[in-house]
PyMOL Python script that loads the backbone (N, CA, C, O; Angstrom):
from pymol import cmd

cmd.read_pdbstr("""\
ATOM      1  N   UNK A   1     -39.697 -47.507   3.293  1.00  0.00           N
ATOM      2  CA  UNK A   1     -38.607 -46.595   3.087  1.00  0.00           C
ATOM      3  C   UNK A   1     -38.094 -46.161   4.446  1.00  0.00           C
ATOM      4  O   UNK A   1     -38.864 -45.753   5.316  1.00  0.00           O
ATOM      5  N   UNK A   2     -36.805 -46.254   4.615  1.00  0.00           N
ATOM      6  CA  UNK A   2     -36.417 -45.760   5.911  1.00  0.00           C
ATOM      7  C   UNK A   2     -34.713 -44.342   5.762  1.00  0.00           C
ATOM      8  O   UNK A   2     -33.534 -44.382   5.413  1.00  0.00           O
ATOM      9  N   UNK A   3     -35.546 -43.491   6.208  1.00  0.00           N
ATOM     10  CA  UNK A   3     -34.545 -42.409   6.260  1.00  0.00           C
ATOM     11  C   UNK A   3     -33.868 -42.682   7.500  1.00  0.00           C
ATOM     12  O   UNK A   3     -34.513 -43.234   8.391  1.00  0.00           O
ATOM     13  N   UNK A   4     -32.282 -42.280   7.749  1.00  0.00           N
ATOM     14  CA  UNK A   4     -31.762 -42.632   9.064  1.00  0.00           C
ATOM     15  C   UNK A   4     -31.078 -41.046   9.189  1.00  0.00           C
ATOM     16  O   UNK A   4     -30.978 -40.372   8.164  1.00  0.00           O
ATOM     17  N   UNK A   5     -30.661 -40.558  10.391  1.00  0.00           N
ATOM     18  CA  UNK A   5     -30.163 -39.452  11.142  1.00  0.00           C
ATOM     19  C   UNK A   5     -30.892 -37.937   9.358  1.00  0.00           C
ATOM     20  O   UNK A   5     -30.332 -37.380   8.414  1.00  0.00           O
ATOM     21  N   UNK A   6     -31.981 -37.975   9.788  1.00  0.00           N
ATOM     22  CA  UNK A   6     -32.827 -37.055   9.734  1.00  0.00           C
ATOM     23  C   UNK A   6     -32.748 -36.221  10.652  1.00  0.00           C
ATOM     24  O   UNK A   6     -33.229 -36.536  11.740  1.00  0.00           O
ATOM     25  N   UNK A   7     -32.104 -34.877  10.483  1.00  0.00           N
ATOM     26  CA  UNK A   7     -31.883 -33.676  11.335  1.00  0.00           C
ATOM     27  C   UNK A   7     -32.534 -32.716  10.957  1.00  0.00           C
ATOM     28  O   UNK A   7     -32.398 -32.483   9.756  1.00  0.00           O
ATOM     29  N   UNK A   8     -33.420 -31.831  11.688  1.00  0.00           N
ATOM     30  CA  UNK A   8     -33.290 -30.332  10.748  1.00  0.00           C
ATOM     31  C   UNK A   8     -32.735 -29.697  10.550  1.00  0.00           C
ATOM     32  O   UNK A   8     -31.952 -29.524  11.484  1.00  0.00           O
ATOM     33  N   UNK A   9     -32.505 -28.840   9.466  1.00  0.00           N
ATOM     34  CA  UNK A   9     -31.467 -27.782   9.721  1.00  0.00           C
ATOM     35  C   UNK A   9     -31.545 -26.660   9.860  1.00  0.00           C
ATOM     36  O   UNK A   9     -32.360 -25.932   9.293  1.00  0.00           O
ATOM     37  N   UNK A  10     -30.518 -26.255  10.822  1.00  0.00           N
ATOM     38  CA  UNK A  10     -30.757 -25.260  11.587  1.00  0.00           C
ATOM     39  C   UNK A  10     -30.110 -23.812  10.664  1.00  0.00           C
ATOM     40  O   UNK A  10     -29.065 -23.261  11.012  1.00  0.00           O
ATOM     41  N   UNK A  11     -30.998 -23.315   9.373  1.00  0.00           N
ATOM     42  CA  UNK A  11     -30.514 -21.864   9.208  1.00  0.00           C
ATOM     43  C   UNK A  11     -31.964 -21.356   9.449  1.00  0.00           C
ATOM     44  O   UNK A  11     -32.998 -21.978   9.205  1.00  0.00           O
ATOM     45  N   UNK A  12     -31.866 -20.318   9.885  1.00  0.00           N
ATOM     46  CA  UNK A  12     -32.834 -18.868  10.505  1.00  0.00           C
ATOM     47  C   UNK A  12     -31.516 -17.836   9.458  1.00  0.00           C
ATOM     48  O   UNK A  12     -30.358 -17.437   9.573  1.00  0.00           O
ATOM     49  N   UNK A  13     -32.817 -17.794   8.326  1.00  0.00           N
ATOM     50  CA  UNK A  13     -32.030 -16.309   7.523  1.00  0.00           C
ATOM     51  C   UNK A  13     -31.899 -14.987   8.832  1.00  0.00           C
ATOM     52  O   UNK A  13     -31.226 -13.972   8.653  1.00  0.00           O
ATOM     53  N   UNK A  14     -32.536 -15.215   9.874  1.00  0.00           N
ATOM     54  CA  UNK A  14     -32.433 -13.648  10.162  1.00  0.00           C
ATOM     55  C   UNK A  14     -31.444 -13.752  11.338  1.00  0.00           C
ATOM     56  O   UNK A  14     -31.401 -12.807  12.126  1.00  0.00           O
ATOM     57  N   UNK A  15     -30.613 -14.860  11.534  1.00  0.00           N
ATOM     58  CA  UNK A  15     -29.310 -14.815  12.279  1.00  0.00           C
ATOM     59  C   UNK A  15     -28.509 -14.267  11.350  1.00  0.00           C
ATOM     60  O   UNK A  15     -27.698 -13.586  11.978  1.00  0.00           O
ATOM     61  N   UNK A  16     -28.266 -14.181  10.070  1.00  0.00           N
ATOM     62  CA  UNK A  16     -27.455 -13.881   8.882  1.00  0.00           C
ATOM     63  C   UNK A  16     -27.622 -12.234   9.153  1.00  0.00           C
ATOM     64  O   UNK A  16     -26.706 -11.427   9.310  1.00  0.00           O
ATOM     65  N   UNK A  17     -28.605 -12.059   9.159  1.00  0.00           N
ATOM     66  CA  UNK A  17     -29.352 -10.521   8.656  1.00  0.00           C
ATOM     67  C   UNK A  17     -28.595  -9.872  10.313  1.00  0.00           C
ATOM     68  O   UNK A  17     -27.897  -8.862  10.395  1.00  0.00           O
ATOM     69  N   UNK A  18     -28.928 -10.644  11.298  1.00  0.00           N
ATOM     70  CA  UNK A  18     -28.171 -10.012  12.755  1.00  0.00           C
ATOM     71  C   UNK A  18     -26.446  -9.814  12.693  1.00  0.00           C
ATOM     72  O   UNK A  18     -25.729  -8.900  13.099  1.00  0.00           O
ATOM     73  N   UNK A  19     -26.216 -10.775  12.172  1.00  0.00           N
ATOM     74  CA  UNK A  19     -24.621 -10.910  12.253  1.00  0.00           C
ATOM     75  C   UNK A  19     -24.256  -9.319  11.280  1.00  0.00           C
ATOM     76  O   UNK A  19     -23.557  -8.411  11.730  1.00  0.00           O
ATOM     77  N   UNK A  20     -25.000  -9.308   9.742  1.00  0.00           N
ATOM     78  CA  UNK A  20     -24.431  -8.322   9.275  1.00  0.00           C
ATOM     79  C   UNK A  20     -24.683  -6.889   9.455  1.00  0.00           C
ATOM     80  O   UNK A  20     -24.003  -5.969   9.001  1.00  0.00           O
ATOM     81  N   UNK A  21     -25.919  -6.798  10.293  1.00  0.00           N
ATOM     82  CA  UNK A  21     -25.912  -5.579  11.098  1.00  0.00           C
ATOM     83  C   UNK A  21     -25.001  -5.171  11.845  1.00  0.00           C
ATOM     84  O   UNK A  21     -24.402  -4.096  11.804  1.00  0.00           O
ATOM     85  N   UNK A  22     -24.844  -6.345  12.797  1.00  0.00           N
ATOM     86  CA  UNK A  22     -23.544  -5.875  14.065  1.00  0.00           C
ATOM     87  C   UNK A  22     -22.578  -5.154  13.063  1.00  0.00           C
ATOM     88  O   UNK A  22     -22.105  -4.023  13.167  1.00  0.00           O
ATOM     89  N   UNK A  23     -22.397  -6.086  12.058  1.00  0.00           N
ATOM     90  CA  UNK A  23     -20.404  -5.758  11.307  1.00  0.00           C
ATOM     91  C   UNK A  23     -20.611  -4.409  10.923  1.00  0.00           C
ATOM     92  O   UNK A  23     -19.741  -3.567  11.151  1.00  0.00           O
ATOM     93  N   UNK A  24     -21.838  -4.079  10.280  1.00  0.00           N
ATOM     94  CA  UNK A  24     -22.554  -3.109   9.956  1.00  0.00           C
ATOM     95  C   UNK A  24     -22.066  -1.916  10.824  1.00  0.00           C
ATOM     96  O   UNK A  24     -21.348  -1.033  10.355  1.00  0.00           O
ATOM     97  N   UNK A  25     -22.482  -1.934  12.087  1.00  0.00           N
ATOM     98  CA  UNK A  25     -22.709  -1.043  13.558  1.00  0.00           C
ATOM     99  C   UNK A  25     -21.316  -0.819  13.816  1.00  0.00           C
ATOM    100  O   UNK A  25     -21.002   0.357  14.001  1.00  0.00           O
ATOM    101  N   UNK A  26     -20.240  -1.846  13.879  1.00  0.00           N
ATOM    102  CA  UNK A  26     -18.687  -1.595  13.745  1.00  0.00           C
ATOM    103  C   UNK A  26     -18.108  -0.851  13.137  1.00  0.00           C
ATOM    104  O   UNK A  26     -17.116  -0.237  13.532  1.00  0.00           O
ATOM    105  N   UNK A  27     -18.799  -0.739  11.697  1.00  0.00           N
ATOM    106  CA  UNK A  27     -17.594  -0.832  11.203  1.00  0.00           C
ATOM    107  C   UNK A  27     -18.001   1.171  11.223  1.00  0.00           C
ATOM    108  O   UNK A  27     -17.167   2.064  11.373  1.00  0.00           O
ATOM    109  N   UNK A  28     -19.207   1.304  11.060  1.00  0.00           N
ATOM    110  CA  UNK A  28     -19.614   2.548  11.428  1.00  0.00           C
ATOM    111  C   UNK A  28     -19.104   3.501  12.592  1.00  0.00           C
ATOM    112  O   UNK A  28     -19.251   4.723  12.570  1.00  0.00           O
ATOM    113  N   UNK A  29     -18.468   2.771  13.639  1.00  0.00           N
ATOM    114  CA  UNK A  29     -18.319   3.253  14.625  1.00  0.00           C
ATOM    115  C   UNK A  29     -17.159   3.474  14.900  1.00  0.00           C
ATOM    116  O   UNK A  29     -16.858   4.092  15.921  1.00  0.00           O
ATOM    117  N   UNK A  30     -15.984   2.869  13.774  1.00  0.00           N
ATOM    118  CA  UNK A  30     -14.649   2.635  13.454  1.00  0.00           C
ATOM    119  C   UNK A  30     -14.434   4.643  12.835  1.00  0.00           C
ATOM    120  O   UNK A  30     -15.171   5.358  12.156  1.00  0.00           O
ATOM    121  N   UNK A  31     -13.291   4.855  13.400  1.00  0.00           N
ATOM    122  CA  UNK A  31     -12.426   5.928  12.448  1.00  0.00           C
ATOM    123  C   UNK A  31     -11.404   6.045  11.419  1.00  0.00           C
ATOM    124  O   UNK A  31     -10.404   5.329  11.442  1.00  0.00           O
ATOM    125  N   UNK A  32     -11.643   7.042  10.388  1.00  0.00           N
ATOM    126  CA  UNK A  32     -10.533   6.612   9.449  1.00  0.00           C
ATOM    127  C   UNK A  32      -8.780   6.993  10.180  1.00  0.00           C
ATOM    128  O   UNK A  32      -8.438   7.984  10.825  1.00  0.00           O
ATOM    129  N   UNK A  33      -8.097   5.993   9.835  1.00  0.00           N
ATOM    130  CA  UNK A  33      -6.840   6.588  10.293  1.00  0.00           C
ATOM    131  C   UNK A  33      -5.893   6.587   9.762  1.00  0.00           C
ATOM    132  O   UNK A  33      -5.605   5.398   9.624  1.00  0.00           O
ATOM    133  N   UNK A  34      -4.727   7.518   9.089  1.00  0.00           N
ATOM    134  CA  UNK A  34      -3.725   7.398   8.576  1.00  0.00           C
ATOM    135  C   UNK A  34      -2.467   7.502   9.467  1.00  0.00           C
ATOM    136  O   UNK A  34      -2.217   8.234  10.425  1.00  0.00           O
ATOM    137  N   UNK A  35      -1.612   6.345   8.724  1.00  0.00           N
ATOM    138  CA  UNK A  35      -0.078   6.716   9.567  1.00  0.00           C
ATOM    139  C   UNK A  35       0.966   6.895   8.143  1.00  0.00           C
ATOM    140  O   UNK A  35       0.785   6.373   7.043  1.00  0.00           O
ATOM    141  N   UNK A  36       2.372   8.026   8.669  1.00  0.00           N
ATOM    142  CA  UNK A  36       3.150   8.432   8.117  1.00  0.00           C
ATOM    143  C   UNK A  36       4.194   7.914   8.353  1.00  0.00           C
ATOM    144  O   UNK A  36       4.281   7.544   9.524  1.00  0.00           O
ATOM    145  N   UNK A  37       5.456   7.625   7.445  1.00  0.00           N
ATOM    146  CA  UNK A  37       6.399   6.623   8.238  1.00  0.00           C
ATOM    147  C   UNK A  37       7.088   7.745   8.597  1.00  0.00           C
ATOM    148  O   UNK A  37       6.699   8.911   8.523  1.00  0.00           O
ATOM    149  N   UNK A  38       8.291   7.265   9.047  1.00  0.00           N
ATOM    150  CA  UNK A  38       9.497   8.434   9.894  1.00  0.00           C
ATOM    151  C   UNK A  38      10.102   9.099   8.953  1.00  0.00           C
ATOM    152  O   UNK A  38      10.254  10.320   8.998  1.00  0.00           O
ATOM    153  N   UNK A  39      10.586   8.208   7.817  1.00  0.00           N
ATOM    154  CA  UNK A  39      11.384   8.622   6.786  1.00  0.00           C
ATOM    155  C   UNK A  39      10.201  10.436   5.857  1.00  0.00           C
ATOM    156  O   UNK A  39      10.578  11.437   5.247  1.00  0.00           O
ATOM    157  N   UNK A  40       9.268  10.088   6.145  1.00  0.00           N
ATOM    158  CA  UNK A  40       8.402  10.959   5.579  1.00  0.00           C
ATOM    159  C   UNK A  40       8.241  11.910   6.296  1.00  0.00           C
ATOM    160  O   UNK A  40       8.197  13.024   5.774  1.00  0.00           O
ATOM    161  N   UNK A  41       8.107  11.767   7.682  1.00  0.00           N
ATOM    162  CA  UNK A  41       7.938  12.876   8.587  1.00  0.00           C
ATOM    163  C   UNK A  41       9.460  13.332   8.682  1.00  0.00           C
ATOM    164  O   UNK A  41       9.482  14.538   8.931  1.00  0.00           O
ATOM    165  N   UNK A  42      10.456  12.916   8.596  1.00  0.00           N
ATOM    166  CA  UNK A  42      11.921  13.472   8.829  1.00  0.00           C
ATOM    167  C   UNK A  42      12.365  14.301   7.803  1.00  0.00           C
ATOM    168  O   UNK A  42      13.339  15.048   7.887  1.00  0.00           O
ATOM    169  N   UNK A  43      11.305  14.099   6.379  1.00  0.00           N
ATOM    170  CA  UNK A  43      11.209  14.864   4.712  1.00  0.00           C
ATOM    171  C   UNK A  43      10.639  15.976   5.363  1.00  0.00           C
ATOM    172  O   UNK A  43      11.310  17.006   5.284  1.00  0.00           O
ATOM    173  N   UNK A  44       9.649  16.037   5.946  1.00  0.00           N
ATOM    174  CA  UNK A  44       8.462  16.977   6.118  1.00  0.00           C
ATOM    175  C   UNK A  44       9.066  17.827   7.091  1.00  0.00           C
ATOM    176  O   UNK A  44       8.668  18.991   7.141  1.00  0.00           O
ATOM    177  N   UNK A  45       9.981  17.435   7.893  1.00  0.00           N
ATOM    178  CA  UNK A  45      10.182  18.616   8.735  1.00  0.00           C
ATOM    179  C   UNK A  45      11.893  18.897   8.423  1.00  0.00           C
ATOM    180  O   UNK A  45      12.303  20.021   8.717  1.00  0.00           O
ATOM    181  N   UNK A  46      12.630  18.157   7.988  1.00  0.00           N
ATOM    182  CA  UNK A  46      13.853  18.575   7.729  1.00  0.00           C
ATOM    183  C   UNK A  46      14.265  19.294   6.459  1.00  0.00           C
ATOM    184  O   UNK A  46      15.426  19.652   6.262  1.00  0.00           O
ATOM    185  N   UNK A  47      13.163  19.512   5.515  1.00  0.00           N
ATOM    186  CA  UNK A  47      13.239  19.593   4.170  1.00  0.00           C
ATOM    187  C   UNK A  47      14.546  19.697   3.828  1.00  0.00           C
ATOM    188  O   UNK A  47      14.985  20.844   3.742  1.00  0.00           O
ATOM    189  N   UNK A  48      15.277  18.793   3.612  1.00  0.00           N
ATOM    190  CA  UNK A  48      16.619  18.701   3.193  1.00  0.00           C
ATOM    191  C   UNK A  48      16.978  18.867   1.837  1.00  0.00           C
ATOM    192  O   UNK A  48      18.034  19.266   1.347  1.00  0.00           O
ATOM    193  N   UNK A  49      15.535  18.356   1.120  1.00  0.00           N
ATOM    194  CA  UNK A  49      15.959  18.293  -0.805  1.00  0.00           C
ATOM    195  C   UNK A  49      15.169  19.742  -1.101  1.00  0.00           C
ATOM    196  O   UNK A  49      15.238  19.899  -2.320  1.00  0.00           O
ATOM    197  N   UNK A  50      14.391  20.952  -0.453  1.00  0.00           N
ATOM    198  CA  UNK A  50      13.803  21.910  -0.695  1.00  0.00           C
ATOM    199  C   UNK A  50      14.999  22.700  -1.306  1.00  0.00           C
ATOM    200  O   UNK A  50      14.717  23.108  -2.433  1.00  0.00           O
ATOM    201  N   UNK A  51      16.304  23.048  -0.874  1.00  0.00           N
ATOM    202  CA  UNK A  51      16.820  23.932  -2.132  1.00  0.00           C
ATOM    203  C   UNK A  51      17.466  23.313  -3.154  1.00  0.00           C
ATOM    204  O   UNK A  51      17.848  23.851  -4.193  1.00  0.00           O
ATOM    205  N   UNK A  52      17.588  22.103  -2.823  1.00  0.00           N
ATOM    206  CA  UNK A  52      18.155  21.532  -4.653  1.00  0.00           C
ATOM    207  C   UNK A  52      17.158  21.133  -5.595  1.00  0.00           C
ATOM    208  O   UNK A  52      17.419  20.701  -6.717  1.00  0.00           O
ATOM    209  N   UNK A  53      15.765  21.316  -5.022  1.00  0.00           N
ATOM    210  CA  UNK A  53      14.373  21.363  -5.635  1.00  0.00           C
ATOM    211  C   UNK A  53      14.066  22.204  -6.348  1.00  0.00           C
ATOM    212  O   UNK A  53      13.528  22.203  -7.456  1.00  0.00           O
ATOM    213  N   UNK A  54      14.433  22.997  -5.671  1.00  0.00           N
ATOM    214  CA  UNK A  54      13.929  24.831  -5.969  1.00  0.00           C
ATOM    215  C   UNK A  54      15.128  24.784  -7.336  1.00  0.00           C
ATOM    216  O   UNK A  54      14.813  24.538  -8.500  1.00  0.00           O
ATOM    217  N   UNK A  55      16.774  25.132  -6.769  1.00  0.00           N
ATOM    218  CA  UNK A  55      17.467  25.157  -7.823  1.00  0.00           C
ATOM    219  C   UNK A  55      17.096  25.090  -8.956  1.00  0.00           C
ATOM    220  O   UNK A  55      16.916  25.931  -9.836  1.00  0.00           O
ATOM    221  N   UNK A  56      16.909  23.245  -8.850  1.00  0.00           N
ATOM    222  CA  UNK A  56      16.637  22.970 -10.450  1.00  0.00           C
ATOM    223  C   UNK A  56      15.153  23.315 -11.206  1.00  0.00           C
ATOM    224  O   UNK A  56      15.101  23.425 -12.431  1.00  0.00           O
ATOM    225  N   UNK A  57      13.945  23.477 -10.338  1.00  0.00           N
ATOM    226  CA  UNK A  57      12.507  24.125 -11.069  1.00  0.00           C
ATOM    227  C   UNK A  57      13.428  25.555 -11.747  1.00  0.00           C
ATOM    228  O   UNK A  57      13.648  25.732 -12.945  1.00  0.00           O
ATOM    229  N   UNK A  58      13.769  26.268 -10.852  1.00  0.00           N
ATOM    230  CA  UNK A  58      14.194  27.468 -11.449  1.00  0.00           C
ATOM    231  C   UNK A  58      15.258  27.416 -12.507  1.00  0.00           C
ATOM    232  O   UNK A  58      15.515  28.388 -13.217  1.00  0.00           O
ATOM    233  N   UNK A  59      16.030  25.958 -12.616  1.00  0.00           N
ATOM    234  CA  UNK A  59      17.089  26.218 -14.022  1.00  0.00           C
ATOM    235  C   UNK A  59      16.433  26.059 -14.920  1.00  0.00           C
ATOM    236  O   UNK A  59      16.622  26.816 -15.872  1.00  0.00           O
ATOM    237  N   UNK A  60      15.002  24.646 -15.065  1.00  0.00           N
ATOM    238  CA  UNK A  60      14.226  24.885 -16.286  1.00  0.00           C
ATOM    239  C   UNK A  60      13.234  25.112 -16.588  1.00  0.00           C
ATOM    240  O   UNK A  60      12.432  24.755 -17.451  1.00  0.00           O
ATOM    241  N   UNK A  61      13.350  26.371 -15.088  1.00  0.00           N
ATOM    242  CA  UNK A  61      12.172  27.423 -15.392  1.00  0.00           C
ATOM    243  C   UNK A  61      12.477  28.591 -16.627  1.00  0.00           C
ATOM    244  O   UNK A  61      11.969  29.180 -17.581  1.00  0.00           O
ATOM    245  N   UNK A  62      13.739  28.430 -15.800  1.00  0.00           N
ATOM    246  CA  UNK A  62      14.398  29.860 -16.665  1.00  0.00           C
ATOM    247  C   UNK A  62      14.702  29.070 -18.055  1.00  0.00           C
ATOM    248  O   UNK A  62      14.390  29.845 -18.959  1.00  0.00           O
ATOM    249  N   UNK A  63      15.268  27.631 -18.694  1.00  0.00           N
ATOM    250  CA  UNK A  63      15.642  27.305 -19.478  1.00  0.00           C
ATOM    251  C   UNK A  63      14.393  27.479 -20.709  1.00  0.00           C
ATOM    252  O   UNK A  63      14.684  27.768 -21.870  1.00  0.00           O
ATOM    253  N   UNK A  64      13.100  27.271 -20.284  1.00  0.00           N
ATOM    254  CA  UNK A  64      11.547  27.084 -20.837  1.00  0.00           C
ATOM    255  C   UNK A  64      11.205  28.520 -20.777  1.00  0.00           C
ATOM    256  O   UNK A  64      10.072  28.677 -21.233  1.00  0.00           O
ATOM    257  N   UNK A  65      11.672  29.481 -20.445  1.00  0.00           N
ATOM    258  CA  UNK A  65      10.943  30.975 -20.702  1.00  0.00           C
ATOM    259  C   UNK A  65      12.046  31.189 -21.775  1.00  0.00           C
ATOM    260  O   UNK A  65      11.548  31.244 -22.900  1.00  0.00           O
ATOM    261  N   UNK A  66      13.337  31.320 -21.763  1.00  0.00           N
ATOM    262  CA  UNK A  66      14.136  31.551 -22.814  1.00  0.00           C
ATOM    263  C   UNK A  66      14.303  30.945 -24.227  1.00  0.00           C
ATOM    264  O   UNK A  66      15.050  31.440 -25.071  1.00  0.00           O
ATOM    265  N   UNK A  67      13.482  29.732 -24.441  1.00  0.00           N
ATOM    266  CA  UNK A  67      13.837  28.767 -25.541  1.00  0.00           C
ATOM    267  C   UNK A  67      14.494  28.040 -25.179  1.00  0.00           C
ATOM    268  O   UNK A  67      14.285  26.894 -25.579  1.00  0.00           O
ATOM    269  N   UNK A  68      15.591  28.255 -24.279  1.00  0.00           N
ATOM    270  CA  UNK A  68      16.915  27.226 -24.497  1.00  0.00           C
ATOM    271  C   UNK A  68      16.262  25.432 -24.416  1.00  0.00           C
ATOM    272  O   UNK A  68      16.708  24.514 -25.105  1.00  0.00           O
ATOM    273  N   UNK A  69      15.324  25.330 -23.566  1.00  0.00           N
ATOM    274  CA  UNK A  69      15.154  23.366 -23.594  1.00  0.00           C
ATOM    275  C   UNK A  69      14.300  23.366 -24.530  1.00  0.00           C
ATOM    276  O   UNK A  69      13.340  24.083 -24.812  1.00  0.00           O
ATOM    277  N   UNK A  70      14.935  22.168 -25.125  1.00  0.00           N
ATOM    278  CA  UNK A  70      14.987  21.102 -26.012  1.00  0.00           C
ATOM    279  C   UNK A  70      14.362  19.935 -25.462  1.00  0.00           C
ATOM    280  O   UNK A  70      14.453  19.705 -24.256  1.00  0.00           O
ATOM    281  N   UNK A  71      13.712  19.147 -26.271  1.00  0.00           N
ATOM    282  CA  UNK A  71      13.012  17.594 -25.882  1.00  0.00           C
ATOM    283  C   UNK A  71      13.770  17.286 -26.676  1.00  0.00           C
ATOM    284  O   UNK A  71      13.943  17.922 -27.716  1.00  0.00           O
ATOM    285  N   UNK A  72      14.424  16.182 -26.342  1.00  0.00           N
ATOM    286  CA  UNK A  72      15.368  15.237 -27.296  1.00  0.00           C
ATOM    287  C   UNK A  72      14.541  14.211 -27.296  1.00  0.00           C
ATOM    288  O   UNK A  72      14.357  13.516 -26.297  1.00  0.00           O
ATOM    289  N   UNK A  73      13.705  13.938 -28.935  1.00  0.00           N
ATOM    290  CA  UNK A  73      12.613  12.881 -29.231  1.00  0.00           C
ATOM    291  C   UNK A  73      13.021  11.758 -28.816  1.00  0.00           C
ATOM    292  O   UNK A  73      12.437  11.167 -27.907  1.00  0.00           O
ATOM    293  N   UNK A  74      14.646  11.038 -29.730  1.00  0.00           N
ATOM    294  CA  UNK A  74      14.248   9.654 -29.524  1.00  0.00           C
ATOM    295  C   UNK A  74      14.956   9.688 -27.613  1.00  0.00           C
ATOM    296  O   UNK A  74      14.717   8.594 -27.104  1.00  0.00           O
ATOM    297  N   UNK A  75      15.244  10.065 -27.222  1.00  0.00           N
ATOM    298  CA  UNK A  75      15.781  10.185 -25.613  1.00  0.00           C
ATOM    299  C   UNK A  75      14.691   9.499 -25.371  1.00  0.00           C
ATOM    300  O   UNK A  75      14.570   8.288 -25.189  1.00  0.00           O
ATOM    301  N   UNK A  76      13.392  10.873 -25.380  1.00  0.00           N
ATOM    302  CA  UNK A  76      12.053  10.775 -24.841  1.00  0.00           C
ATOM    303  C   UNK A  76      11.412   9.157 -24.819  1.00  0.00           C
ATOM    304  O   UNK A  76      10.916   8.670 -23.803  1.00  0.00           O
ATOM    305  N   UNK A  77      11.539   8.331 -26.317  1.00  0.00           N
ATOM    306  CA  UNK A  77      10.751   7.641 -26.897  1.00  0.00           C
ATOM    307  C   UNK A  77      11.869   6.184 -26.049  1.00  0.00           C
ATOM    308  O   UNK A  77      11.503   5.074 -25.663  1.00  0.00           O
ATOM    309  N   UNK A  78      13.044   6.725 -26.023  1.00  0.00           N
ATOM    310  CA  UNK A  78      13.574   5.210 -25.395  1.00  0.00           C
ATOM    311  C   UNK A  78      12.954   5.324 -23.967  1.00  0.00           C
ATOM    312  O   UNK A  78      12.360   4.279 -23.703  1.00  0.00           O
ATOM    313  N   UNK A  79      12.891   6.232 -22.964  1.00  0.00           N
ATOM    314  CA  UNK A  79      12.626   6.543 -21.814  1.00  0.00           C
ATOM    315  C   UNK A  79      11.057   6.060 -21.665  1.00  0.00           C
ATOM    316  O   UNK A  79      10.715   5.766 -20.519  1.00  0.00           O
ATOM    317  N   UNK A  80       9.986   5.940 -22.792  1.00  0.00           N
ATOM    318  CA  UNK A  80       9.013   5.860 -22.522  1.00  0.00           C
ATOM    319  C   UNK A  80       8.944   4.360 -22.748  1.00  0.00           C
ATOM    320  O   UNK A  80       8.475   3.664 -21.848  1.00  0.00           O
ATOM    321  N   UNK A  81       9.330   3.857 -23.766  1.00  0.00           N
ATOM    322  CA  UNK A  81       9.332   2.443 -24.582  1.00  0.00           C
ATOM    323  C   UNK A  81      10.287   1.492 -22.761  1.00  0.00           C
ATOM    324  O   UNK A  81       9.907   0.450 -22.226  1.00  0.00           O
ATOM    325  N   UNK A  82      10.780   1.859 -22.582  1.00  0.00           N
ATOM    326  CA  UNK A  82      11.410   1.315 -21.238  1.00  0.00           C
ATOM    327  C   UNK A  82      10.539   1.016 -20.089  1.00  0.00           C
ATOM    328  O   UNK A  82      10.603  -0.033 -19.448  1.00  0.00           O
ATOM    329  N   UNK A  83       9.498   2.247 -19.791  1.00  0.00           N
ATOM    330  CA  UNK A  83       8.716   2.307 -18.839  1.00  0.00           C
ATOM    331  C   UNK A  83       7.929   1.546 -18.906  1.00  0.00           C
ATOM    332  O   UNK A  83       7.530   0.971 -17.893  1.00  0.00           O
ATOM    333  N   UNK A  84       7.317   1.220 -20.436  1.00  0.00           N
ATOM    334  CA  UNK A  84       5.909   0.393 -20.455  1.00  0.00           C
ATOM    335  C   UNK A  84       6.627  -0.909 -20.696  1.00  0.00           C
ATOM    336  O   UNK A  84       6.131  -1.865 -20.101  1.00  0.00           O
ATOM    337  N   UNK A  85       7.875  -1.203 -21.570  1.00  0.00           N
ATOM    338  CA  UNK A  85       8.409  -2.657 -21.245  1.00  0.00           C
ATOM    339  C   UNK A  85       8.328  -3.251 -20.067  1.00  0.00           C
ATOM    340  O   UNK A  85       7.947  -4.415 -19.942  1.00  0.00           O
ATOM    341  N   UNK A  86       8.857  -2.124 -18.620  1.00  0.00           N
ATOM    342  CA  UNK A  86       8.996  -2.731 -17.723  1.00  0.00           C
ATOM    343  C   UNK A  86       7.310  -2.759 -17.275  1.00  0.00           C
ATOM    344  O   UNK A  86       7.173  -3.940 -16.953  1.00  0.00           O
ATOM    345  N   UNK A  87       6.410  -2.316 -17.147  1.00  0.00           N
ATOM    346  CA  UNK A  87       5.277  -2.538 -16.710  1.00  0.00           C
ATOM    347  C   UNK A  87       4.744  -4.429 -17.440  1.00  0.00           C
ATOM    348  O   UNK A  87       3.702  -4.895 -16.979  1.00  0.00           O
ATOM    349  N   UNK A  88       5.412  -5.152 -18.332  1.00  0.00           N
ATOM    350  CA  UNK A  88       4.718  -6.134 -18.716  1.00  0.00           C
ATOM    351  C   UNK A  88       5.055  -7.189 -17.409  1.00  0.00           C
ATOM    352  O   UNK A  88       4.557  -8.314 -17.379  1.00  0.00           O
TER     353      UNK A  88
END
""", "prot")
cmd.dss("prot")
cmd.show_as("cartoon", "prot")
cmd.util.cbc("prot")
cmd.orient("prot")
């Protein structure tokens, strides 16, 4: 019987076990970081939509302490039936 280019092979489980320590030691040593885009920071400090915000909480704030709003069912039911159509 003749075997030809008989190599050993070269895995050492504990080069595996080294490698995922290091990534390990990285990734530990890493900080969390968030970024904000401009458009968000230019919201945040220009508040431009804060009184037509306010306005309208307060029209159906006041509309919901008085009775006056109404849920218009099938409105509601096309508005919802739309949302989950579009989710398919």
């Amino acid at each position: 019987m003749k075997i030809n280019n008989f190599r050993p092979v070269n895995m050492n489980p504990y080069n595996k076990l080294d490698k995922i320590g290091k990534l390990q030691a990285q990734s530990v040593n890493q900080k969390d970081k968030i970024e904000i885009s401009k458009e968000a920071l230019e919201m945040q400090i220009t508040n431009q939509y804060e009184a037509e915000r306010q306005q309208r909480v307060d029209e159906l704030k006041n509309k919901i302490e008085s009775g006056e709003y109404k849920v218009n069912p099938q409105e509601l039911a096309k508005k919802m039936y739309s949302y989950w159509d579009d989710l398919k």
